[in-house]
N, C-alpha and C positions, 0 to 999 in steps of 0.2 A: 675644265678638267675636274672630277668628280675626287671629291675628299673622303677620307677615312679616318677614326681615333680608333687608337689605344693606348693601353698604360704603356707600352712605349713601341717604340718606331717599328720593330719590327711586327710584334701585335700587330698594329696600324696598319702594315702592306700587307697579312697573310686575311686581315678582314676586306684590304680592296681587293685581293686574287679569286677568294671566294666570293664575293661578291659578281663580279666578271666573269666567274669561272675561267681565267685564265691561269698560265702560268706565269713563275720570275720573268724566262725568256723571252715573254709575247708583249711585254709595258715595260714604259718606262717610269719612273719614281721620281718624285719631289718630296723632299723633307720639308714639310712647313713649318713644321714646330719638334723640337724634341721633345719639347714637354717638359714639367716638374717636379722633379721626384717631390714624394710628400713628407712631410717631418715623421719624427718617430711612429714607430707602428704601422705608417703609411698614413697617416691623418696629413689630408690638404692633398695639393699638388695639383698642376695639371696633364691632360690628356696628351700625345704626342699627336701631331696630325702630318697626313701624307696625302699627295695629289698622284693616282694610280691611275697611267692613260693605256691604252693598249698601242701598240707600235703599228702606223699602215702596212699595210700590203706595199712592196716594193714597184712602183711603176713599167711595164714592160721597153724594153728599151726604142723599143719602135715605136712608141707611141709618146716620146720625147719631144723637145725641140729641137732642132738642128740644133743649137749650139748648146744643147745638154746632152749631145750624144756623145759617147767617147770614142776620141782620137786618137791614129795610130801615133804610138812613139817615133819622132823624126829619126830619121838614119843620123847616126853617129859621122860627122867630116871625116874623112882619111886622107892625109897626107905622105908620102914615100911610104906609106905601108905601115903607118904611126897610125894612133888615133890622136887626133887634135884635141890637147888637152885646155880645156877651156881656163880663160886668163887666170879666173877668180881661184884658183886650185894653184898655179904657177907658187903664191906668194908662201911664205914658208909654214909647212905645217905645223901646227902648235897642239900639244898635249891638251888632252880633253881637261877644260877647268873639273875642279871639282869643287861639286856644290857645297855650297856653304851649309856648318849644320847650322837647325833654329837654333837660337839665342834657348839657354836653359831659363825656364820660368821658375822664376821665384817659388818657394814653396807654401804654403796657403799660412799664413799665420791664423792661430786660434786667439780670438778674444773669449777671454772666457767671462767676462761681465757681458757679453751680448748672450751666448752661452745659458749662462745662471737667469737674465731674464726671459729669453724665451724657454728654459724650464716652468720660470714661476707661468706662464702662458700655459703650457703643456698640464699643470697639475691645473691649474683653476678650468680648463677644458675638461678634466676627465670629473673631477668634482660637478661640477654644471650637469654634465650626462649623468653624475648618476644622482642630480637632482638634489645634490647639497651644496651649494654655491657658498663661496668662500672670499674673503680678501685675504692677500697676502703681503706679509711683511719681512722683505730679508735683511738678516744680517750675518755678519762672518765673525769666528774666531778660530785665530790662527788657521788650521786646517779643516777646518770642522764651518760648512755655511748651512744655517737655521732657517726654516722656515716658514714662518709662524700664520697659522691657519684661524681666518675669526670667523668665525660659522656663528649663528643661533640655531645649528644643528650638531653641537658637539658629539651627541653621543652617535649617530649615525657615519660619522667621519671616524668616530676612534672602532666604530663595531665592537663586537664580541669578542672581549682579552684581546682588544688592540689589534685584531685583523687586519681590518679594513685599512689602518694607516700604515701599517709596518710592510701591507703589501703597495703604497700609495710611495712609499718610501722608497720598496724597492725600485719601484719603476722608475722613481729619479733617481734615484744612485746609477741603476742601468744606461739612464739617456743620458746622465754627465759625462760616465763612461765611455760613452760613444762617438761623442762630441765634443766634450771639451779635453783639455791639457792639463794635466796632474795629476797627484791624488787628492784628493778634496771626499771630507765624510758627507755625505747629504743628511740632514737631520730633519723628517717635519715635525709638527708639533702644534698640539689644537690645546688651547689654555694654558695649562702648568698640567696636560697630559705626564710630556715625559719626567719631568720632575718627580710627580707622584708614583709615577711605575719603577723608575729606580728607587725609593725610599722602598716600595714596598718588594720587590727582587733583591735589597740588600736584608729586610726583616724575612723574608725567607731561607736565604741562604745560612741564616745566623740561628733561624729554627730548626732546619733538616740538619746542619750540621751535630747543634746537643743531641739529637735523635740517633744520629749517628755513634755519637760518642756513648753515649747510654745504651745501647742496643749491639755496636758493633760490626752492624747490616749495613751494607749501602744503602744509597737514597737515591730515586732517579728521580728528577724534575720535569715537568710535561715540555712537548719542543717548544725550542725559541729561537728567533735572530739571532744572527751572530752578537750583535752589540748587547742585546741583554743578556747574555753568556759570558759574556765579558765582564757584567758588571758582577755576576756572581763568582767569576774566576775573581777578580779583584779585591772582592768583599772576604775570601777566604785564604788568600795567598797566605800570611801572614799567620793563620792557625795551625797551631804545634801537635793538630792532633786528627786533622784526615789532609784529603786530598782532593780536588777536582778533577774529571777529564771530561770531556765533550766524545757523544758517539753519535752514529746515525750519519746519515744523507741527508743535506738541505732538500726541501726544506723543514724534514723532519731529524734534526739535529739537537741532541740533548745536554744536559751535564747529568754527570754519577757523582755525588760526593762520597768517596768510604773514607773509612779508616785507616789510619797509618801505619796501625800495628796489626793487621791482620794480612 
């Protein structure tokens, strides 16, 4: 019986139909494999495969063998004008059981340390592809798990004003998202990258700010991640003399420092 793939089962049979040139109605189908979904993005997995045969033509009945030919239904006994009700019916009728349901399945528990390593798997794959190969080192606090990138490619991993990793970033926050159970911060981090960029987003915030206060004008800052927004919200909570707010649509999302008194 001749086989087909696709990325999944159905794919699979409408590739054996054209194939055949038949229709659903004219074969009959064999699931061989459902196949495997692939991990995020679709990276991995495999093909579904199907065995796609066409149905024979029905054999004409005369060209049978006697004893595959069909037989008349025997006449029913009649007794005083009853029909003879056969023994096996006599004994007393019982209500149709009813089916048991399945047993409820358990619900999938999330490990989320199987989780968190097959991320570190998922970033050292897309690094590899874009030909900056990396080891990784996790660690967690409290809610917040790090993951510490040691390249002798640092500067291609951090890109231009920290692109390249804040969008490396995004995509694990997204896949823990997806997969694993809670909230958890994904944080990467190639050297004492992010150390250095918050020192220097809180010496920013502390310079537009005097600008502000001397001038009176707001101050827009170029876009940034939510978490560097935060540190500049944080860096100015506490001064008696503007305000912060965040505008824009991710991922072009800002802060405006002004003034208080205007």
């Amino acid at each position: 019986m001749p086989t087909f793939e696709g990325s999944t089962v159905q794919k699979a049979i409408k590739k054996g139909l054209k194939a055949l040139n038949l229709t659903e109605v004219e074969v009959t189908v064999k699931v061989v494999s459902e196949g495997k979904r692939g991990g995020f993005l679709g990276l991995g997995g495999d093909p579904a495969v199907v065995q796609v045969e066409k149905i024979p033509e029905p054999v004409p009945e005369a060209e049978l063998e006697p004893d595959r030919q069909a037989q008349p239904l025997p006449t029913p006994a009649v007794q005083d004008g009853d029909d003879v009700i056969p023994k096996t019916q006599l004994t007393e009728s019982k209500k149709p059981e009813t089916a048991e349901k399945p047993a409820a399945q358990p619900a999938t528990v999330v490990d989320n340390d199987e989780v968190l390593k097959d991320l570190g798997v998922y970033i050292t794959s897309i690094c590899a592809t874009l030909k900056t190969p990396v080891l990784i080192k996790l660690s967690r606090q409290q809610n917040e798990v790090v993951y510490q990138l040691d390249t002798n490619k640092e500067g291609l991993v951090i890109g231009k004003h920290g692109r390249t990793i804040n969008s490396l970033q995004y995509l694990a926050q997204t896949y823990f998202n997806h997969y694993g159970k809670g909230k958890f911060r994904i944080t990467l981090n190639v050297g004492n990258y992010r150390q250095r960029r918050e020192e220097t987003l809180k010496h920013l915030a502390d310079k537009a700010a005097r600008e502000v206060i001397a001038s009176g004008k707001p101050y827009l800052l170029d876009d940034m991640p939510s978490f560097e927004r935060k540190v500049i919200h944080q860096q100015l909570a506490d001064n008696t003399h503007v305000d912060t707010i965040s505008e824009g649509k991710e991922p072009h999302r800002y802060v405006i420092i002004k003034s208080k008194f205007n």
